[in-house]
N, C-alpha and C positions, 0 to 999 in steps of 0.2 A: 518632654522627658529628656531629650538632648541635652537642652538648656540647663534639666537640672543633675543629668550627669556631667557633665563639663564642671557646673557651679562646683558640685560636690569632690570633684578631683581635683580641683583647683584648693579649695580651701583644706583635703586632707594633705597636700603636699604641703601648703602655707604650715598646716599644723607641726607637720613632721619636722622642716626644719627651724619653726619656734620652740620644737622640743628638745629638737640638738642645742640650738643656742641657750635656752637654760641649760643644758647640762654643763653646758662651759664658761657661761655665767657664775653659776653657784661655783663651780670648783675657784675659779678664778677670784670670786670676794672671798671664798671662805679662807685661799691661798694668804689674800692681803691683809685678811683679820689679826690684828697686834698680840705680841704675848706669844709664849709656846706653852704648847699641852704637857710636852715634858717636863717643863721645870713645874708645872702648876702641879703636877704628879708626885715629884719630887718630895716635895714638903717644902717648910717655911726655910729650913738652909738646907737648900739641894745642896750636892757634892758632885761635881763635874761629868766623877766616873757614873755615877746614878744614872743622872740627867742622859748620856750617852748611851746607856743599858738600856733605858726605857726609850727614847726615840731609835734602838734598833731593834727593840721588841714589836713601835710598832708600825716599824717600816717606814718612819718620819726622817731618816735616813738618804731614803733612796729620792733620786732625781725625781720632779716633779712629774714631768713628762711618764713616767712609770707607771707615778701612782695615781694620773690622771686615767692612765690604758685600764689599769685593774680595776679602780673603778668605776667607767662608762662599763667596762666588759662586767664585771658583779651587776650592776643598775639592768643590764639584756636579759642577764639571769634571775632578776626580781632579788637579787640581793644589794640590799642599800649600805650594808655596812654593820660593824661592829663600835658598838661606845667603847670609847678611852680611858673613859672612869668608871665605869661598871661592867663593860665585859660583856655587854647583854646584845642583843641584835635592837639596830636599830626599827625591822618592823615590828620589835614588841614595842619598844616606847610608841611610836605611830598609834598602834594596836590598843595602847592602855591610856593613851589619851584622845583616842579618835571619839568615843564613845559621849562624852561631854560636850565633845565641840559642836559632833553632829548634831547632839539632842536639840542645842541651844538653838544651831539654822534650821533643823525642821521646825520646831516649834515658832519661831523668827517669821521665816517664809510664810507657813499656813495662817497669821497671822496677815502679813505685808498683801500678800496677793488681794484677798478681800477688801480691807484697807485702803491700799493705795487705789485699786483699780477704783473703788465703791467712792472715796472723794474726788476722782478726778474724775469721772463721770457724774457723780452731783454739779463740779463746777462749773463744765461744761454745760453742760443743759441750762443750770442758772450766769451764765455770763454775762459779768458787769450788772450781777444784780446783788444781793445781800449774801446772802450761802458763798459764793463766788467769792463776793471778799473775805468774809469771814476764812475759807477755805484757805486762800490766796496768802493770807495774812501771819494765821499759824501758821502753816508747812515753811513761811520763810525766815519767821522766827525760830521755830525750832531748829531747823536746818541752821543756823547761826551757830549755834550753841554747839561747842563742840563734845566727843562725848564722854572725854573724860570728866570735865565740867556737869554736864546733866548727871553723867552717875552720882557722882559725891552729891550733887544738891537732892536726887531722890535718897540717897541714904540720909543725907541728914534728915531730910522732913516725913521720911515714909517707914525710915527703921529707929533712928534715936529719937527722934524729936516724937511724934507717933504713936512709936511702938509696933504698927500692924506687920510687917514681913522682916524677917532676918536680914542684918546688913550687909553679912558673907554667909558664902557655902560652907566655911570652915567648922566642919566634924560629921560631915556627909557624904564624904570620901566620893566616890563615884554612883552611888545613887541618888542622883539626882531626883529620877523623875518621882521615889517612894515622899519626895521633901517637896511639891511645888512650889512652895511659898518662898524656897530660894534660889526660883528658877525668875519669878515675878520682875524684879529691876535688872537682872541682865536682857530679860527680852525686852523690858522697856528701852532700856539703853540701845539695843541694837536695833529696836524699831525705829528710833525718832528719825533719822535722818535718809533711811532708803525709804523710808513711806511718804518722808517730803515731796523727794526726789522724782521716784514713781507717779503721784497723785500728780504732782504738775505737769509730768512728761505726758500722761495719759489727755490731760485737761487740754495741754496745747496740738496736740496729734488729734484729738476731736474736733476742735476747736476748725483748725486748717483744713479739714475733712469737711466738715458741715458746711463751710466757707468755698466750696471747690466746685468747677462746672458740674460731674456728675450728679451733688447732689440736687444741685437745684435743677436738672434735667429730672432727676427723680421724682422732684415736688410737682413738678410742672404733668408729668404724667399720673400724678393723683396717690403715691403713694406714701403712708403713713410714715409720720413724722418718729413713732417709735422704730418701726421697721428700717427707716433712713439711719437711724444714729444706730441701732445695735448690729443690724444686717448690715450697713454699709460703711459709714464712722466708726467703727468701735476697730474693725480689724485692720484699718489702715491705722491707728494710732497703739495697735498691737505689736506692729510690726517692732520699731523701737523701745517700746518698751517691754518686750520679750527679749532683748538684749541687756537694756538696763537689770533688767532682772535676774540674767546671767553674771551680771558682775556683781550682783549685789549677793548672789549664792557663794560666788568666787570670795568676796571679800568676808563673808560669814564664815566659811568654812578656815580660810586664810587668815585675817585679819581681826582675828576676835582677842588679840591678845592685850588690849587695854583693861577691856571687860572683864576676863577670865584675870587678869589678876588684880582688878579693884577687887574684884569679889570672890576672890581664892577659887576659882573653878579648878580643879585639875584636866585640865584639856589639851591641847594640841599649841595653845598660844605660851601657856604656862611649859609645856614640857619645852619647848623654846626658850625661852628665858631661861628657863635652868639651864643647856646644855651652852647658850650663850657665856653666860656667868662660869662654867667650869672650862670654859674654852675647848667644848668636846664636840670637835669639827665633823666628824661624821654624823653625828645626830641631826646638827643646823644643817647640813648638806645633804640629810635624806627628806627631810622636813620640809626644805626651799624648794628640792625637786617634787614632790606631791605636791607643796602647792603651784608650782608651776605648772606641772603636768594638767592638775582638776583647773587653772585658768586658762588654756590651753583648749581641753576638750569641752567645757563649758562656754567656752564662747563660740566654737563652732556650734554646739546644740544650738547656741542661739540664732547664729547666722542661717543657719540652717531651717528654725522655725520661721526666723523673719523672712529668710527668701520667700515660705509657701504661701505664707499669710499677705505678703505685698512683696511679690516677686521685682517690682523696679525699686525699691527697696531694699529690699535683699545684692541686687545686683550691685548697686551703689554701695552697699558696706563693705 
């Protein structure tokens, strides 16, 4: 219990200050990002005096140093900020695109865990026999393929070419889940390459397990060769891939903005891209710090599960 209070203080300190340092990350790129909000406000011929008016409406004015303080201090108070082109609080955009992105990674996940786990313990079991390579073979193909690539090739052959599921979200606004069928090639999309990833991380963590003095200390005292790989293999090859799986939540939740806009999702990647494009700095800078913060607390979850599940494991990450 020492061991793993100690583990545990160690790694929420570690957290604490990766949370600090995003926050001075994000201010610091969003600082360097090109273009000013005022003249994009302006219109097509700002007029000086304008331009001037509106950066000290919105305190684009004051030293940066300032506007770094109000802002870390608003971020303590769960206040992320206010848009520059709409006036609105930045947790309603959060709030109005969170809904889509989540849907996408739970559905994703509950999909991947089965999945990944279910092939990389086939191919284990059968290694260096047929399953095995077959296994082996796609996950390193697909994983090739990247996934802007794989999207447009399932839209071509699954929605024009076809016909069977819609090729965008577009005119389904945020109910998704009432439309499945144009929920169908973003999950594919976002499954192909963490179920790769997963399946072989599983396959090789078994694999080095089965391979290991314990187990054949186990065989040798007579116990079953199911009981060996689930009770004994499965949860040393957990360990790692209960973290891969953290980043793969992390990257779902974060990183779905390819997807979300091949396929017009209105989500959390898409409300990005817009607020990019309008050069509306508090939005990408409320947006950068949630996902930093959910990469952050999600890889502790993980660290944290990996420590219980193979505690010299855990200790080495």
């Amino acid at each position: 219990m020492s061991g793993l209070r100690s583990f545990l203080a160690r790694r929420l300190l570690l957290g604490a200050l990766q949370t600090v340092a995003v926050v001075l990350l994000v201010f610091a790129l969003t600082e360097a990002l090109p273009g000013d909000a005022a003249v994009a406000l302006a219109g097509d011929q700002p007029d000086p005096a304008r331009i001037a008016a509106i950066r000290e409406t919105m305190h684009l004015d004051r030293p940066t140093h300032e506007r770094l303080a109000d802002w870390a201090t608003g971020l303590l108070h769960g206040d992320l900020g206010t848009s520059l082109t709409s006036g609105r609080p930045v947790g309603q955009y959060i709030a109005d695109g969170f809904g889509p992105t989540l849907l996408l990674a739970t559905l994703t996940v509950a999909l991947l865990v089965p999945i990944g786990f279910g092939l990389g313990v086939l191919a284990a079991r059968h290694e260096g026999r047929l399953a095995d390579r077959l296994i082996s073979s796609a996950t390193l193909a697909v994983y090739a393929v990247p996934e802007f690539a794989l999207g447009v090739l399932l839209v071509t052959v699954l929605a024009l070419q076809l016909g069977w599921l819609p090729p965008t979200a577009v005119g389904y606004g945020t109910d998704l889940l009432g439309h499945p069928a144009a929920l169908v090639l973003p999950v594919l999309v976002l499954l192909s390459r963490p179920v790769c990833s997963l399946s072989r991380l599983v396959r090789a963590g078994m694999i080095d397990a089965l391979a290991s003095p314990y187990v054949a200390q186990a065989r040798r005292y007579g116990i079953s060769g199911t009981r060996i790989r689930y009770a004994h293999a499965l949860p040393n090859a957990l360990a790692p891939a209960a973290q891969q799986l953290a980043r793969t939540i992390d990257w779902l939740l974060c990183g779905v903005i390819v997807v979300e806009a091949l396929y017009v999702i209105p989500g959390l990647g898409t409300v990005l891209l817009n607020a990019v494009a309008e050069r509306d700095v508090p939005v990408v800078q409320g947006l950068a710090v949630v996902f930093g913060v959910l990469t952050v607390v999600l890889n502790l979850g993980a660290d944290l599960v990996a420590h219980g599940l193979a505690p010299r494991a855990g200790a080495a990450a």
